[in-house]
C-alpha positions as CSV (number, residue, x, y, z in Angstrom):
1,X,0.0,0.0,0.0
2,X,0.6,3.7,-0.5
3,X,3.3,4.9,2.0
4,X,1.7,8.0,3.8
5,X,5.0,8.8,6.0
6,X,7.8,7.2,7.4
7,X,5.9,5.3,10.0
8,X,3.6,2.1,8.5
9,X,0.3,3.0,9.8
10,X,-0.2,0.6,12.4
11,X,3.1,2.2,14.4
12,X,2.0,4.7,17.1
13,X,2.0,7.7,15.1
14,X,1.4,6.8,11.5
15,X,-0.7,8.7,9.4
16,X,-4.3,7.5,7.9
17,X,-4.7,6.7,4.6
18,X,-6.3,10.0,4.3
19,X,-3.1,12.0,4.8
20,X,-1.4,10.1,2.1
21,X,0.1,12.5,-0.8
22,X,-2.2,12.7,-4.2
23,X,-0.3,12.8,-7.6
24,X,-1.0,16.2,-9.0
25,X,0.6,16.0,-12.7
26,X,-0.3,19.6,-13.3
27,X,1.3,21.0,-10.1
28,X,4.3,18.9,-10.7
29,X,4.7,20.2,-13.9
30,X,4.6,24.0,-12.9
31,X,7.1,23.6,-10.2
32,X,9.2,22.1,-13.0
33,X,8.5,24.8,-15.3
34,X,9.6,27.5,-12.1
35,X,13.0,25.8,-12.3
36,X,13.9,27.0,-15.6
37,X,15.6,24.2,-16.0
38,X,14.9,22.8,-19.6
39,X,15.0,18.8,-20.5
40,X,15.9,17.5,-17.2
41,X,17.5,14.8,-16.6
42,X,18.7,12.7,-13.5
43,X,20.0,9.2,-12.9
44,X,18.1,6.8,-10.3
45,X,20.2,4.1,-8.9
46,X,19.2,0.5,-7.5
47,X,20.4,-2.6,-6.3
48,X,19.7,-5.2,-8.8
49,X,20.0,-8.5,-6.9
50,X,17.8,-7.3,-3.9
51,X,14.3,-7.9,-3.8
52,X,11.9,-6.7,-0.7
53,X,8.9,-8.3,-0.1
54,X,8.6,-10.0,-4.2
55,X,9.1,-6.4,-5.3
56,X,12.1,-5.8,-7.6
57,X,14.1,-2.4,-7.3
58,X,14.3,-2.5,-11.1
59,X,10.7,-2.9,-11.5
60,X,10.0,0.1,-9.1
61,X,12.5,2.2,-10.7
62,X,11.2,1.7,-13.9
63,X,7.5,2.8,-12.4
64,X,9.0,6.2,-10.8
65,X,10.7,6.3,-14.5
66,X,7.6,6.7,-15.8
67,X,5.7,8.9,-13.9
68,X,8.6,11.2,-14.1
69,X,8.9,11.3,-17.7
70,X,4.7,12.2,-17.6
71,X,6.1,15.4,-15.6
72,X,9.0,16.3,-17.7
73,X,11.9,14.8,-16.7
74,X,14.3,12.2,-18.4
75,X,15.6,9.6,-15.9
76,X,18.3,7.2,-16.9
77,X,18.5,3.6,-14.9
78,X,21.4,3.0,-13.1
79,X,21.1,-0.8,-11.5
80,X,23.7,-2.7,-9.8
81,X,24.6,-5.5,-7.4
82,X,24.0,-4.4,-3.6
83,X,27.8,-4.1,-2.5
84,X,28.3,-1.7,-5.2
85,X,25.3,-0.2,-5.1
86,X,25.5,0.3,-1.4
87,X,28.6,2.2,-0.5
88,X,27.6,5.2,-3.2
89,X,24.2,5.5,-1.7
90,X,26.4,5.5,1.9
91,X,28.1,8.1,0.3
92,X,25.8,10.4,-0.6
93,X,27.1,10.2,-4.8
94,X,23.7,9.3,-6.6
95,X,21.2,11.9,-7.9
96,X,18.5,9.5,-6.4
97,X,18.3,5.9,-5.4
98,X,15.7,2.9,-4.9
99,X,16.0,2.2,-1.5
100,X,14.4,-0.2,1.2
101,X,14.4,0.5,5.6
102,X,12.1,-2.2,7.3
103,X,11.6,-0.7,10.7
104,X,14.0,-2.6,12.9
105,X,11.2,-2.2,15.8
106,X,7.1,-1.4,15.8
107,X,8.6,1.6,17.7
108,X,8.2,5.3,15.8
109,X,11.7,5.9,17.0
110,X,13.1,3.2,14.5
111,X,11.9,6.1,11.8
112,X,14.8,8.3,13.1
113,X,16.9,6.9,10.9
114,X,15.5,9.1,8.0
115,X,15.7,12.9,9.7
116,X,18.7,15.0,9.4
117,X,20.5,13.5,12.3
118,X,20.2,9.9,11.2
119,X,22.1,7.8,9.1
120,X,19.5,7.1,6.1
121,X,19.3,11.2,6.1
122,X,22.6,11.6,5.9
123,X,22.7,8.8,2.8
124,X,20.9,11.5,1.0
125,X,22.8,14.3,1.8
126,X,20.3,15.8,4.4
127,X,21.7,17.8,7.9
128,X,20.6,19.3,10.6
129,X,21.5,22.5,9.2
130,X,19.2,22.0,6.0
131,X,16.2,21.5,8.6
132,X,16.3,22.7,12.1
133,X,12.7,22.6,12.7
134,X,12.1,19.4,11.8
135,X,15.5,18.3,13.6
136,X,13.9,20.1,16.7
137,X,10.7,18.0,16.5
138,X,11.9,14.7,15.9
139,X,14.1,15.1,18.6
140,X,10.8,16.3,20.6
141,X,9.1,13.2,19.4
142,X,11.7,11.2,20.5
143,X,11.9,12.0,24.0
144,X,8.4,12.2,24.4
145,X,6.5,9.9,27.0
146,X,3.1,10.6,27.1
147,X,1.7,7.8,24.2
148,X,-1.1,10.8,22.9
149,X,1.4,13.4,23.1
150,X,4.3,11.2,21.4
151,X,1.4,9.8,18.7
152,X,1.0,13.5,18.0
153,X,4.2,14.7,17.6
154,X,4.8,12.0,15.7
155,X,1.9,12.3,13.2
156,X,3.2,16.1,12.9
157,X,6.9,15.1,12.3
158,X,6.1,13.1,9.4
159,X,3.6,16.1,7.7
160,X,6.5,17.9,7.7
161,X,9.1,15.5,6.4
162,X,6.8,15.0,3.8
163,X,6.7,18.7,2.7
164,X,10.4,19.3,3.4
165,X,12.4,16.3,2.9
166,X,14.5,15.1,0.0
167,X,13.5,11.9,1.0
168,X,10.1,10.0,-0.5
169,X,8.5,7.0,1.3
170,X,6.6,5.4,-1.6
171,X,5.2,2.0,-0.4
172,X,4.5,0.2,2.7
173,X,5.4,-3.7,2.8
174,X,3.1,-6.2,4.0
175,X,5.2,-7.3,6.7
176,X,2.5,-8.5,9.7
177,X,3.3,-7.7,13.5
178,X,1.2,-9.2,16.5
179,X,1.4,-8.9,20.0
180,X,-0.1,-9.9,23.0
181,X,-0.1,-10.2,26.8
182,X,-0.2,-14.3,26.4
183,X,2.9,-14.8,24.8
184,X,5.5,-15.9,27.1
């Protein structure tokens, strides 16, 4: 399903499918047009023997290939095996990537990976200094105790990153989590 933030929505803090971001071809295509830049063009890079869930990077990439090039911009496929693909995403080199986070924990925290101060937002080039406000919160968010409060902050942390980031979650895997007081 449509990702609608960084959290999956059954995480403390995820967003409804009602907050989920609506294609808007026409918009997208006068932001383009504000640029001034003419025939665009931007490489997206993928691992090409890693495949999340039965979904294939190269397939993905092929889709966001697409929809860009109804916008107005060329993109040219970059695929390669994960542990070369891996270290230039680590190093920040790639116009854009095809990339995959399972959350490490049903915790909204294990989403700090992607802000400014974490390691995925630092993949992409992103600092504290590009974003202090939304550094500020999700530090807020982090610390917070109070489940409504935290639920809150979190819900508001990821409006934000998804005006303000460089970052896109696209799709949410199916991966199932249960929990109950029985299990021992």
């Amino acid at each position: 399903i449509q990702a609608c933030g960084l959290l999956p929505r059954e995480f403390l803090g995820g967003l409804p499918a009602s907050a989920c971001i609506k294609r808007d071809l026409a918009r997208a295509r006068r932001a383009l047009q504000r640029t001034g830049v003419s025939n665009p063009t931007l490489e997206i890079e993928f691992p090409t023997d890693y495949v999340l869930e039965g979904m294939s990077f190269q397939t993905l990439s092929e889709a966001v290939q697409a929809d860009l090039k109804q916008v107005g911009i060329n993109v040219v496929l970059r695929g390669a095996p994960l542990t070369a693909w891996l270290p230039r995403w680590i190093d920040a080199k790639p116009h854009m990537v095809q990339g995959a986070q399972a959350a490490l924990y049903p915790d909204p925290n294990s989403a700090s990976a992607y802000l400014p101060t974490g390691y995925r937002g630092q993949y992409a080039g992103y600092t504290p200094r590009d974003a202090p406000d939304l550094t500020a919160l999700g530090v807020r968010a982090q610390r917070e105790l109070n489940p409504q409060r935290r639920a809150a902050l979190f819900r508001q942390l990821q409006q934000k990153f998804n005006r303000e980031s460089p970052l896109i979650t696209q799709f949410q895997p199916s991966t199932v989590i249960a929990a109950s007081s029985r299990i021992r």
